[in-house]
Z-matrix of the N, CA and C atoms (Angstrom, degrees):
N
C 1 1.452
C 2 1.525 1 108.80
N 3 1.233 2 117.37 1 146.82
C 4 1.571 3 124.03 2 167.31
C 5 1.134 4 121.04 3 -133.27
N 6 1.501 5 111.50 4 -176.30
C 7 1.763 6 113.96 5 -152.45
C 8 1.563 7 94.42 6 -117.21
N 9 0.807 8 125.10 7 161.70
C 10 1.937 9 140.54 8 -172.57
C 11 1.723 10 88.17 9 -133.11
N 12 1.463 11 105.42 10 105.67
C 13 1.514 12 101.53 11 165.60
C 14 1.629 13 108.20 12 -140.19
N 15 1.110 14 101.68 13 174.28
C 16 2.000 15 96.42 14 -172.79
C 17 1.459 16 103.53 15 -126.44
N 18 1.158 17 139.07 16 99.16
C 19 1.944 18 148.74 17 112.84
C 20 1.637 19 104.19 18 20.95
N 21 1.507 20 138.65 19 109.19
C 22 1.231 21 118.28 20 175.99
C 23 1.737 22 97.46 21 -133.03
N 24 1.722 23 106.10 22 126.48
C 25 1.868 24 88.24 23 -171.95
C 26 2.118 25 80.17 24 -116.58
N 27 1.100 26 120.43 25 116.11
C 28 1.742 27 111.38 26 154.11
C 29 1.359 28 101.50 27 -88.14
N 30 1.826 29 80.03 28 118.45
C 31 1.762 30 100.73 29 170.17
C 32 1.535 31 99.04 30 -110.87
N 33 1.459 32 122.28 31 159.89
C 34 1.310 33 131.65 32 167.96
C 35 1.647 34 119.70 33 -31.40
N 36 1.279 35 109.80 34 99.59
C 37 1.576 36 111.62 35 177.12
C 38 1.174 37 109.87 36 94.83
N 39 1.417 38 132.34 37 -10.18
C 40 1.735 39 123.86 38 -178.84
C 41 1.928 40 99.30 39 -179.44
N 42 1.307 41 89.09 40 157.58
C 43 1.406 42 96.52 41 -177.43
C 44 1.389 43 102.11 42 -130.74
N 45 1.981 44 93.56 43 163.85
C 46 1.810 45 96.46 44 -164.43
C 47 1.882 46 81.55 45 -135.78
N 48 1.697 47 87.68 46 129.54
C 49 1.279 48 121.92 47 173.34
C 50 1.337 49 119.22 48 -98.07
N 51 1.624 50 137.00 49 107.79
C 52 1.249 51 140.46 50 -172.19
C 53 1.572 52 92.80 51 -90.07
N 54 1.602 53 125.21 52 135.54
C 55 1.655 54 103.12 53 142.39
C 56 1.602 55 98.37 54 -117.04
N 57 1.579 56 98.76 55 134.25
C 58 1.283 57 92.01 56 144.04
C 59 1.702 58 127.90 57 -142.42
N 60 1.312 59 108.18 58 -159.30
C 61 1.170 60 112.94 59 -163.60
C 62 1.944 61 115.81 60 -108.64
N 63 0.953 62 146.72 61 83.69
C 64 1.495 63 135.27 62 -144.36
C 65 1.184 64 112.73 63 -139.63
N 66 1.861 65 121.21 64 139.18
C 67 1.002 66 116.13 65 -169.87
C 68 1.827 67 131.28 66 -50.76
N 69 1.165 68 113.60 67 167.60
C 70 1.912 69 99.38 68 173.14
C 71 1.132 70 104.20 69 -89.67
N 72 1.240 71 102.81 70 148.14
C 73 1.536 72 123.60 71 -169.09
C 74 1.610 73 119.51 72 88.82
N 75 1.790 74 109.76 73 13.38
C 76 1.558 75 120.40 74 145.98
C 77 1.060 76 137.35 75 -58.97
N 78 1.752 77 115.03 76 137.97
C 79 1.373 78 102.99 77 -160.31
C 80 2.157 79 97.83 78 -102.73
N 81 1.097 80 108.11 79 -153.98
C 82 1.134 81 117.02 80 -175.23
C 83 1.645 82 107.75 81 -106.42
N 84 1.782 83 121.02 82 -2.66
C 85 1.385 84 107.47 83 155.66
C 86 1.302 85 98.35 84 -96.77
N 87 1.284 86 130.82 85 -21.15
C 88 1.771 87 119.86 86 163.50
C 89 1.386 88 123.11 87 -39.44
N 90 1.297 89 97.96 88 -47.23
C 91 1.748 90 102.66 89 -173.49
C 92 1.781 91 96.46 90 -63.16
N 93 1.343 92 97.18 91 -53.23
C 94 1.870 93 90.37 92 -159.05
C 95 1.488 94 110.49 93 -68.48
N 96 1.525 95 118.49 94 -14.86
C 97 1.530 96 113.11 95 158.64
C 98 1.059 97 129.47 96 -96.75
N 99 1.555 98 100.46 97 22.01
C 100 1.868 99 105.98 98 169.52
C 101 1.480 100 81.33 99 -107.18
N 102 1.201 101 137.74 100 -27.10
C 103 1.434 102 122.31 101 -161.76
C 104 1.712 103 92.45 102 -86.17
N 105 1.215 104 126.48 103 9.73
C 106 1.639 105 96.81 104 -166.63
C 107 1.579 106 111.60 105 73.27
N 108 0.763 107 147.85 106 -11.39
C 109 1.740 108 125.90 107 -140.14
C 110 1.559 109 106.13 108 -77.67
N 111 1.447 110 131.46 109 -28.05
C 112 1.244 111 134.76 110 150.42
C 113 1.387 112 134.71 111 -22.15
N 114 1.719 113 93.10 112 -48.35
C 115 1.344 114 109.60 113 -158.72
C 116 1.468 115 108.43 114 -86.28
N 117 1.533 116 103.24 115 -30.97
C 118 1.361 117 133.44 116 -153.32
C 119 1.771 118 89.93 117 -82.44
N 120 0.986 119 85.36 118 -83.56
C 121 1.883 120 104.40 119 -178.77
C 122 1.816 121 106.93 120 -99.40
N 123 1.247 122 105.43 121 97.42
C 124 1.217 123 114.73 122 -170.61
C 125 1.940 124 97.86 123 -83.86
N 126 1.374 125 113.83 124 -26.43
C 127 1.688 126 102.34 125 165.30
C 128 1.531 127 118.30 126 -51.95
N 129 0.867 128 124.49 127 -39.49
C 130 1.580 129 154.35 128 -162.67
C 131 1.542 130 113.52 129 -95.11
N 132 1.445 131 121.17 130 4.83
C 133 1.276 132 135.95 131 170.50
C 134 1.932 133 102.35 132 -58.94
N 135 1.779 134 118.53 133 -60.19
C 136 0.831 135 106.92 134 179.34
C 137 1.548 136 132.86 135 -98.19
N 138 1.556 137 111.23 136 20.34
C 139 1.156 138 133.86 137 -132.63
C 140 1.891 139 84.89 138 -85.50
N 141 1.787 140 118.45 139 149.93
C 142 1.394 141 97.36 140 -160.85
C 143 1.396 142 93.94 141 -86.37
N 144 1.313 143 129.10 142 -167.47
C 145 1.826 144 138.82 143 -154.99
C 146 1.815 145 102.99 144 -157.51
N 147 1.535 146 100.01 145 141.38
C 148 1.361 147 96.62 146 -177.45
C 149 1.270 148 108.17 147 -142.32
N 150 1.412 149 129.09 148 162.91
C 151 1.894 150 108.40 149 -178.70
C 152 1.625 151 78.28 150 -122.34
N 153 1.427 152 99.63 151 131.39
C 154 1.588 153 124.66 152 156.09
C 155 1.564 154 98.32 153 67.05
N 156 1.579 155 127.04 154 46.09
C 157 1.352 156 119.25 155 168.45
C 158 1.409 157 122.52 156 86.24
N 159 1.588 158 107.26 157 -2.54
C 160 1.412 159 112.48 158 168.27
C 161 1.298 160 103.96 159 -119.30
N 162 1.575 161 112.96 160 149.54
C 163 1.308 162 127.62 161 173.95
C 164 1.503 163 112.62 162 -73.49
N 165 1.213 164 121.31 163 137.30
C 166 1.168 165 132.62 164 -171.18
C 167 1.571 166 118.33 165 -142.83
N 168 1.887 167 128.04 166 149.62
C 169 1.057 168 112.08 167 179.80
C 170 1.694 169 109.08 168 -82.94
N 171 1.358 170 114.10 169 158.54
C 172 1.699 171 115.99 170 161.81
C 173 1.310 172 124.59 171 -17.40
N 174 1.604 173 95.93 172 -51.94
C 175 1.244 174 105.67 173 -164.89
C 176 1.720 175 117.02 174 -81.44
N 177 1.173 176 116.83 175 6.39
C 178 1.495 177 135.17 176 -172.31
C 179 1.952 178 106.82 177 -61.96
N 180 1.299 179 130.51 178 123.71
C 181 1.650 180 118.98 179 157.06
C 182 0.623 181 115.73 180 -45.39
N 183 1.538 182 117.09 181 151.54
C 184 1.169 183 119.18 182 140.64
C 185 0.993 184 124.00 183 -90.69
N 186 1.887 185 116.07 184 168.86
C 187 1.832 186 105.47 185 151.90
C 188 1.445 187 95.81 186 -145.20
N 189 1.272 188 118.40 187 173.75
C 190 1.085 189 134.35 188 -132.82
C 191 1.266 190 90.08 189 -92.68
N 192 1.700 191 91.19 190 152.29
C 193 1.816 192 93.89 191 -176.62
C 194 1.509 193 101.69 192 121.04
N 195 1.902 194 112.04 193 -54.08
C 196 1.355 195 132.98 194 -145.44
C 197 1.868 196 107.65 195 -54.13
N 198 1.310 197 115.48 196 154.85
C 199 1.175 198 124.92 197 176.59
C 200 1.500 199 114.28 198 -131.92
N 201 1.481 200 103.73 199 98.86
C 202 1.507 201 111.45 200 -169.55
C 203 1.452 202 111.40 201 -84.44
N 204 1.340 203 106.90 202 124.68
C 205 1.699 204 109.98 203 174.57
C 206 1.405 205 126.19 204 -118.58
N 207 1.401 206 115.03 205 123.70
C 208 1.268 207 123.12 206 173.02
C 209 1.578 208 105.38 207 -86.20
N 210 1.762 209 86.84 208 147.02
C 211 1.974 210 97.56 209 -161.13
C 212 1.414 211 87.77 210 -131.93
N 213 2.105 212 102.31 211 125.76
C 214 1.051 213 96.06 212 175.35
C 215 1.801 214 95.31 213 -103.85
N 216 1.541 215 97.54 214 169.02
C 217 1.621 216 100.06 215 149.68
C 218 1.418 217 116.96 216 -16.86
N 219 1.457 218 100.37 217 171.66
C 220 1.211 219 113.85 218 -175.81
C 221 1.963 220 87.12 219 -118.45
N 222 0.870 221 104.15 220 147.33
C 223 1.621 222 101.91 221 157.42
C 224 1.930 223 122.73 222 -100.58
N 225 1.430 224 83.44 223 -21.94
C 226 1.873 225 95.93 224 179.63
C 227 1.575 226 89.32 225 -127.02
N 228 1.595 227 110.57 226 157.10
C 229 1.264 228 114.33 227 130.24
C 230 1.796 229 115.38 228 -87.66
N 231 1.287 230 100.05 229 137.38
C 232 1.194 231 120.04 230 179.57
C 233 1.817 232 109.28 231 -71.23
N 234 1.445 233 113.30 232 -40.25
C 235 1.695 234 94.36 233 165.00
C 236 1.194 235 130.15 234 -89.42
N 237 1.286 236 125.02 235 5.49
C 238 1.363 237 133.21 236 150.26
C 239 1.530 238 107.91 237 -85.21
N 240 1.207 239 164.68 238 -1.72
C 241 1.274 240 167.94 239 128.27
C 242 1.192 241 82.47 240 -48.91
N 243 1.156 242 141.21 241 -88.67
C 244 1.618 243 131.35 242 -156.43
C 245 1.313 244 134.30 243 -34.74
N 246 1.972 245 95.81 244 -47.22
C 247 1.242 246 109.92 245 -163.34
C 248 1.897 247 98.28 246 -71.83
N 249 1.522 248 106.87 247 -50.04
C 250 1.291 249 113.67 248 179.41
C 251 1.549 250 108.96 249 -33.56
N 252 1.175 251 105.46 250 -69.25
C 253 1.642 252 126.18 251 179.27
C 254 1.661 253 111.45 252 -41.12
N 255 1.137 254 115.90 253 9.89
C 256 1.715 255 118.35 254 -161.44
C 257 1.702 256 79.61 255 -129.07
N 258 1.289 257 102.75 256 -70.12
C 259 1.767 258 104.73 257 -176.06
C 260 1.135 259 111.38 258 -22.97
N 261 1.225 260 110.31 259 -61.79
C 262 1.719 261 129.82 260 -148.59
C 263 1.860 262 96.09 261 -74.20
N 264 1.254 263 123.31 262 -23.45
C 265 1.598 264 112.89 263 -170.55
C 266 1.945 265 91.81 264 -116.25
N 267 1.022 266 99.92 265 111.22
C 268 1.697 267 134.29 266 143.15
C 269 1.775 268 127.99 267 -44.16
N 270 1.210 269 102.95 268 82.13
C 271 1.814 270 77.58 269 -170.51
C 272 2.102 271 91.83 270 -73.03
N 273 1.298 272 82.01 271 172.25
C 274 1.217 273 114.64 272 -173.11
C 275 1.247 274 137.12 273 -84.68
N 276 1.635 275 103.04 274 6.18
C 277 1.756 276 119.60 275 -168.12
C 278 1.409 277 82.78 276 168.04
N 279 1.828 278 90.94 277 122.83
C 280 1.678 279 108.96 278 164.92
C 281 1.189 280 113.28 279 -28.20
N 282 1.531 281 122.66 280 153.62
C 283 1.657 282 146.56 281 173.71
C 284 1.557 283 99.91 282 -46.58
N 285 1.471 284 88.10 283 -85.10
C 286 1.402 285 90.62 284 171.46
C 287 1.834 286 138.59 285 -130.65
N 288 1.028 287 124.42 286 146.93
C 289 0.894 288 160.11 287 178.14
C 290 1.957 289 128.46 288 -47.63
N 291 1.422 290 127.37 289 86.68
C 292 1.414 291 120.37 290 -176.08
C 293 1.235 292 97.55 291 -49.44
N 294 1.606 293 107.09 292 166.59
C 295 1.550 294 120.81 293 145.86
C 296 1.199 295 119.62 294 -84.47
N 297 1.702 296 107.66 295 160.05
C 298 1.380 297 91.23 296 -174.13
C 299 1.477 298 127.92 297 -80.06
């Protein structure tokens, strides 16, 4: 019997979906060297991997179903982009407002 699992790398502007098909008792550097991803994206050789949004080691099973993800860097933090992005805009009339 084998496992049906899917390879997911988000690269800038589009993402690449591997499926494949692999014996039971595959691990999670199995999947990414059935997917190529080394070869493919050689930045991303050591890049860490997680199934379903959790970080996980290489050496982790799979089972079927699983959705292996390679995690790159971040280039921004996203709550510092925010916070900046808040600084920088001024509203235009106090929050709030006395009665009269």
């Amino acid at each position: 019997m084998s496992l049906r699992i899917w390879v997911v790398v988000a690269l800038p502007g589009r993402e690449e979906v591997a499926e494949l098909e692999l014996p039971r008792g595959a691990t999670v550097a199995d999947a990414l060297a059935a997917a190529r991803i080394a070869e493919r994206h050689p930045e991303l050789a050591q890049a860490p991997a997680g199934i379903w949004s959790r970080r996980v080691a290489r050496d982790e099973r799979l089972r079927d179903g699983d959705r292996v993800e390679v995690y790159r860097e971040l280039r921004a933090d996203a709550k510092a982009q925010r916070r900046e992005r808040a600084r920088r805009v001024r509203p235009s009339s106090p929050r709030s407002r006395s009665g009269p």
